[in-house]
Legacy VTK file of the C-alpha trace (Angstrom):
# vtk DataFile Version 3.0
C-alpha trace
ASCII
DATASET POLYDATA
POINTS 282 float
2.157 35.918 72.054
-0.586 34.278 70.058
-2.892 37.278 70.307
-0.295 39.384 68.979
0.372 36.942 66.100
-3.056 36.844 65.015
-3.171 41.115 65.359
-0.431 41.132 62.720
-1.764 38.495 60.562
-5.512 40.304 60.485
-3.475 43.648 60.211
-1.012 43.224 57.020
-4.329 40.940 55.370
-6.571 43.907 55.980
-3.746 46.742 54.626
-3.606 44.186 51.414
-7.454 43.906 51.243
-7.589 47.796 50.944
-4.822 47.905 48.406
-6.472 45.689 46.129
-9.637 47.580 46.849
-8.178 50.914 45.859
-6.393 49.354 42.586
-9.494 47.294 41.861
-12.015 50.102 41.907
-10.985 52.042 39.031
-10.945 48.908 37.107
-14.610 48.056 38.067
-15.919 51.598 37.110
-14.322 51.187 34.097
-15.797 48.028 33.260
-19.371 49.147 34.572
-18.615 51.969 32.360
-18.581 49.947 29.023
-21.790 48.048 29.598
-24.237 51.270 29.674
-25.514 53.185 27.260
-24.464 56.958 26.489
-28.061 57.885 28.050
-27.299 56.208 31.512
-23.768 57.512 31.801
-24.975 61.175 31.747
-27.522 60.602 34.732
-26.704 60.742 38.465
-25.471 58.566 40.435
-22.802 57.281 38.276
-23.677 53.281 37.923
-21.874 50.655 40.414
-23.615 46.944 38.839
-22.772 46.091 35.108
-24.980 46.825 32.409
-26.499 45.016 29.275
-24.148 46.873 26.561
-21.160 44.706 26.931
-21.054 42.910 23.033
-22.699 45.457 21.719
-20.488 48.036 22.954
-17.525 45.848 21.552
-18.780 45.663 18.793
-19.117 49.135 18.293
-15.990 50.478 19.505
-14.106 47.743 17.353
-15.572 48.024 13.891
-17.047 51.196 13.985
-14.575 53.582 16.208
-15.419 56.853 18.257
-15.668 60.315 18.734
-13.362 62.148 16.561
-11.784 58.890 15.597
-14.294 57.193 14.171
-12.439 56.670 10.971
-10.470 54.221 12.255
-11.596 51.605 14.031
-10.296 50.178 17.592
-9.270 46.469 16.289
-6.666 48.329 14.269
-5.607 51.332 16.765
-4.881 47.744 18.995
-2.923 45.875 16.143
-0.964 49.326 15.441
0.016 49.603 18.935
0.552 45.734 19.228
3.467 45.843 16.390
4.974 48.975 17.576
5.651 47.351 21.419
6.574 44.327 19.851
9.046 45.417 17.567
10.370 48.124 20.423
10.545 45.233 23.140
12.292 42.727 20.441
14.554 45.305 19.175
15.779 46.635 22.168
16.244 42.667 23.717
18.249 41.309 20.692
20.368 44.789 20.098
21.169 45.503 23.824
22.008 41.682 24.544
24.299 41.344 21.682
26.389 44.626 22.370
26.117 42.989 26.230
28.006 40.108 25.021
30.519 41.690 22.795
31.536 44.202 26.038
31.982 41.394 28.272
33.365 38.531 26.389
36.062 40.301 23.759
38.499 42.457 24.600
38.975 45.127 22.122
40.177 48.763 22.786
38.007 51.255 24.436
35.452 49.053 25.140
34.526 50.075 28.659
34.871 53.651 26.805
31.501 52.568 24.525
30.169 50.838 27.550
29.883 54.332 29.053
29.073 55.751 25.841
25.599 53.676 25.362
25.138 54.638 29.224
25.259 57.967 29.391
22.074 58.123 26.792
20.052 57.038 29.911
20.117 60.888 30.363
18.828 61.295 26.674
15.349 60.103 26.576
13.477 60.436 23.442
11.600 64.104 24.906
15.112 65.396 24.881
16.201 64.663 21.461
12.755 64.403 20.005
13.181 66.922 16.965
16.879 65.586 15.346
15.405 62.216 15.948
12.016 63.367 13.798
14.111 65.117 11.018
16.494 62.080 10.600
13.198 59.769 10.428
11.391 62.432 8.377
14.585 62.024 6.371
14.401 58.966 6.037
11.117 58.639 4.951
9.568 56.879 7.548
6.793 59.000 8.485
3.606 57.318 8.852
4.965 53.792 8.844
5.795 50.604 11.722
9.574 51.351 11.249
8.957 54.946 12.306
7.222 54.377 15.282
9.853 51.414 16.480
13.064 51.551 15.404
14.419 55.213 16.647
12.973 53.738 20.145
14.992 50.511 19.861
17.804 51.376 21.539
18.400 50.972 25.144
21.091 51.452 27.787
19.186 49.921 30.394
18.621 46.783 29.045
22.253 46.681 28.114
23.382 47.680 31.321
21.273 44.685 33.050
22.734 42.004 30.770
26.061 42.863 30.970
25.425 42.902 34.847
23.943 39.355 34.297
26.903 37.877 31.915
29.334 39.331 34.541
27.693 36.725 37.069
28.576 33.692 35.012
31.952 31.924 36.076
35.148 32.458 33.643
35.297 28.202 34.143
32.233 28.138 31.850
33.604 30.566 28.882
36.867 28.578 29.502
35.144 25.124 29.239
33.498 26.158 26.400
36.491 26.821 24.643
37.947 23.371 25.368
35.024 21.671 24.075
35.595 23.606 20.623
32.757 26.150 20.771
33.358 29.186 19.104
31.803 32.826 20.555
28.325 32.614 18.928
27.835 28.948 19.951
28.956 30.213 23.581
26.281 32.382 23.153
23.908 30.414 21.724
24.239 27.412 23.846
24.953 29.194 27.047
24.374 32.858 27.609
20.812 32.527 25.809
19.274 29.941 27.858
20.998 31.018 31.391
19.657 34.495 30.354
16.192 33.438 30.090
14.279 34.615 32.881
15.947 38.345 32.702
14.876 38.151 29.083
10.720 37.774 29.786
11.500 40.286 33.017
12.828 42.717 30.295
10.290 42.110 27.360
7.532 43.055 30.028
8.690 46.173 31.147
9.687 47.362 27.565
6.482 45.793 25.786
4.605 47.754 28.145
6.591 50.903 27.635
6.145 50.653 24.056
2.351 50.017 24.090
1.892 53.053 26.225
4.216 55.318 24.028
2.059 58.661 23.415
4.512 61.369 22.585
6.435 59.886 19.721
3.478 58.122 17.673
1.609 61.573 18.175
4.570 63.226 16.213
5.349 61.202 13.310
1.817 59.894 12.379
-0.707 61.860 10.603
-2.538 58.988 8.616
-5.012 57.886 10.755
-4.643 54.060 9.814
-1.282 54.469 11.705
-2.757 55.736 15.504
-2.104 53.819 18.140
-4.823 53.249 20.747
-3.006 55.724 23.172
-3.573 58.568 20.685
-6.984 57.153 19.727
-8.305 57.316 23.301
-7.107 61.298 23.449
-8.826 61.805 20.506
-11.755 60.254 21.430
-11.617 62.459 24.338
-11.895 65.592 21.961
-15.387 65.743 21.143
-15.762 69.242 19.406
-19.395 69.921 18.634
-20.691 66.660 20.822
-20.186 65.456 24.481
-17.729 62.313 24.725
-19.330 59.199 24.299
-17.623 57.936 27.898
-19.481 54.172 27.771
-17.013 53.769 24.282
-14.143 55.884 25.804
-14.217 53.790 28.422
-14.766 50.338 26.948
-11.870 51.070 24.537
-9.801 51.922 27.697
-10.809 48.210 28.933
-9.941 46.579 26.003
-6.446 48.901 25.571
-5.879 47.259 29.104
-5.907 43.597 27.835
-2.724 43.031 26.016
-0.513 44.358 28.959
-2.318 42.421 31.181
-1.840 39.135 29.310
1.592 39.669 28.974
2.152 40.294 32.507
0.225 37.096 33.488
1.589 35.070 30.595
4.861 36.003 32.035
4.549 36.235 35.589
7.088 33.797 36.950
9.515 33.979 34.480
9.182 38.048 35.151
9.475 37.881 39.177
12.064 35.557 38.713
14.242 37.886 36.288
14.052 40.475 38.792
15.086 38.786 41.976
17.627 36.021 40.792
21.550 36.857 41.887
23.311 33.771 41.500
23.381 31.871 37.770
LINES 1 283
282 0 1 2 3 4 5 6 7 8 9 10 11 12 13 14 15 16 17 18 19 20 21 22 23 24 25 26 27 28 29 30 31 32 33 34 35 36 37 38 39 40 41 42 43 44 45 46 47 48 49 50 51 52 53 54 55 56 57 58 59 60 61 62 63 64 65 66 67 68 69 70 71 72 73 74 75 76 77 78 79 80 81 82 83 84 85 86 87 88 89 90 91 92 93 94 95 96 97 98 99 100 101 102 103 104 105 106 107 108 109 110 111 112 113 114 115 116 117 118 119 120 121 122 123 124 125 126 127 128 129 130 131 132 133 134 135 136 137 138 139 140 141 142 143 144 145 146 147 148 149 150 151 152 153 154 155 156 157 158 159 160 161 162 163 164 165 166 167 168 169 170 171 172 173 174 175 176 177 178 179 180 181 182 183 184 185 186 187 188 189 190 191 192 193 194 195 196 197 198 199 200 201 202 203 204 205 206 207 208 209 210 211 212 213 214 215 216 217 218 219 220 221 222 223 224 225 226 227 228 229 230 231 232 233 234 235 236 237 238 239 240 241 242 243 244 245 246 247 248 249 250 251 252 253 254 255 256 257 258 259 260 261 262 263 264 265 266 267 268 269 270 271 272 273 274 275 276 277 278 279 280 281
């Protein structure tokens, strides 16, 4: 019995050893990547140790940019992209938690009629109505501009669907308590929906911070000033070297340092986010 025990513990730690292996390796070549020179990139075998190019590599890539856009430097491809996830993930929190709280908590006609309404756009992602959404923007005169790329991305039935799935956990003796103690609807929310809502909040502000920061499509079609590019669209057209091969020890240090402000979010966030996902009872 104690063999066996020990089979399965060496087992399941070996199956997680290789998983990290096989995520991990990209991510080292990567990072060996942006510490060589152009010179030892180009030269087989493809390097495995680190190099002596890291600073000046970031320094490069930051304040003087690469490939085809070298007219804009990285640092502000990174803010660009910074502000549009931030005002997507923000936006879609406060709009989708609000219009959570006013189908739950007040009873006005049709409501579960809206509630459906705002749902049935999860089959209308912003591919599908891509061109009305760029003429009203266009329209609008938003082109080439933060509320372009954020605000026709703000809105989200997900998010509202998962809050109103989270308010409809919290006991009627609460709302009704409330009441009794003279709170009125927004100190209800205020006081209690906000702070028992907590934990889903940083579990949602991940996922859509992330999904903004890797938007491609959208920020491609609305932004032709290249102060505007996010560092999604800068990395493709770094990749478009016309008369020169790509310079991959930049390409691929920008990639590393496109990586960072995900990753910090995700750790900044960790328990808060694993806790969103997997707590059922309020």
């Amino acid at each position: 019995m104690v063999e066996q025990k020990n089979a399965a513990f060496f087992f399941n730690h070996a199956v997680i050893i290789l998983g990290i292996i096989v995520i991990c390796f990209p991510l080292w070549i990567t990072f060996v990547a942006a510490t060589h020179d152009a010179v030892r990139m180009t030269q087989a075998p493809l390097p495995l140790l680190p190099g002596d190019r890291l600073f000046e590599n970031i320094h490069t890539v930051l304040f003087d940019g690469v490939g085809n856009a070298k007219e804009q430097p990285v640092w502000l491809m990174l803010v660009n992209s910074l502000v549009m996830a931030m005002s997507i993930a923000v936006g879609k929190i406060c709009i989708s938690i609000l219009s959570a709280f006013a189908i739950v908590y007040f009873d006005f006609r049709f409501r579960m009629c809206f509630f459906w309404m705002i749902f049935i756009t999860l089959m209308l992602p912003v591919e599908v109505r891509i061109l009305p959404t760029y003429e009203v923007v266009a329209n609008l005169g938003m082109l080439n501009s933060y509320y372009g790329l954020s605000i026709p991305l703000i809105a989200s039935a997900t998010a509202t669907f998962m809050f109103r799935q989270v308010f409809l956990t919290i006991p009627d003796e609460m709302l009704e308590a409330a009441r009794m103690d003279g709170a009125g609807p927004i100190r209800f929310f205020w006081d209690i929906l906000l702070p028992m809502s907590r934990t889903n909040i940083a579990a949602l502000f991940v996922i859509l911070f992330i999904y903004g920061w890797n938007q491609y499509l959208w920020p491609l079609l609305i932004t032709t000033d290249r102060d505007m590019y996010t560092i999604v669209m800068g990395i493709k057209q770094m990749l478009e070297a016309v008369e020169e091969a790509p310079e991959w020890h930049l390409i691929m240090m920008t990639a590393l340092l496109a990586q960072i402000p995900p990753i910090m979010v995700v750790l900044t966030m960790q328990r808060l986010f694993v806790k969103g996902l997997t707590e059922t009872e309020k």
